[in-house]
Each structure stands twice: as C-alpha cells, then as structure tokens.
N, C-alpha and C positions, 0 to 999 in steps of 0.2 A: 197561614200567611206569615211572611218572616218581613224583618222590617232591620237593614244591616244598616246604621250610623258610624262616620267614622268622627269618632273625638280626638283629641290631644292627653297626653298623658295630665295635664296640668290643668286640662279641663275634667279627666276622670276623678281625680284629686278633690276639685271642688265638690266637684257630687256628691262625694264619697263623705264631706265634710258636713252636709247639710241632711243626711241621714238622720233619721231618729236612733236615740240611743238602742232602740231595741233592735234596728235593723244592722244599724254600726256592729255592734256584736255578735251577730251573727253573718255579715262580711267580714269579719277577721277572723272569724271560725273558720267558713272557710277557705280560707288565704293561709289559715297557717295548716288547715291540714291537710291542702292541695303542698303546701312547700315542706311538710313532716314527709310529705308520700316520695319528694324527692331524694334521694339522698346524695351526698358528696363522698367523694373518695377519701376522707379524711375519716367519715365514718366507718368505711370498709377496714380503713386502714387502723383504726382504735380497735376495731371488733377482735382481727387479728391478730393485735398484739396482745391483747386481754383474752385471748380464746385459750381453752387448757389444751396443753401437750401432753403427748406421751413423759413418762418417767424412764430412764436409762433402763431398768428391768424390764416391760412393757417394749421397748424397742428388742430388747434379747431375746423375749418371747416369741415377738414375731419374726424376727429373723429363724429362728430354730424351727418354726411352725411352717414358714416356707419352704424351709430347706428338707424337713421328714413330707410336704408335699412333692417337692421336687422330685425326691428319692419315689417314691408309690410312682410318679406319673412314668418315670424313668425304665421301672421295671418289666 
C-alpha cells in the first residue's frame, strides 16, 4: 500500500523541525549525502585545474613514440 500526500514546502520545514534530535540527524545525513552525490561543474572545473599534466619532456616522449609508431605502421 502506498499512501502519496502533497505538502507545502513550508509545511515540510515544520516537520522537519519537530523531529527528534536523533531523527534530525539522520535527515541531514541524508540530505547532505543525497546533495555530495550531486556535483556542480565548478567541481569539474577545480578537478581540472588541479589535475597533474604532462611535463614538456613527457609530451617529447610521446610525440617521438608516435611518430617510430607511425614509421612500423607505414612500412
């Protein structure tokens, strides 16, 4: 049996207030790890800048290592 209620956001709020301390904390457990699981593209965006690069050697390398591929595939 399912039983659907429609509230008001201002009335979920109430409710949400008259909770006992032990259930309060475990709805913001999971509220915040329902909105951890979300991410923004800000965080995409930090990831990427702080992600590590190649070194200018390491880019030489692989250009040289494509290019003696090249050559073998070429033959």
């Amino acid at each position: 049996m399912e039983l659907q209620i429609d509230i008001g956001f201002d009335q979920l709020v109430q409710l949400a207030k008259k909770l006992p301390p032990k259930q309060w904390t475990k709805l913001k457990q999971e509220v915040d790890k329902r909105q951890s699981a979300r991410r923004s593209p800000d965080d995409l965006e930090t990831f990427l800048l702080n992600a590590p690069t190649f070194s200018n050697y390491q880019l030489d390398e692989i250009a040289k290592t494509r290019k003696a591929i090249n050559q073998c595939r070429t033959k």
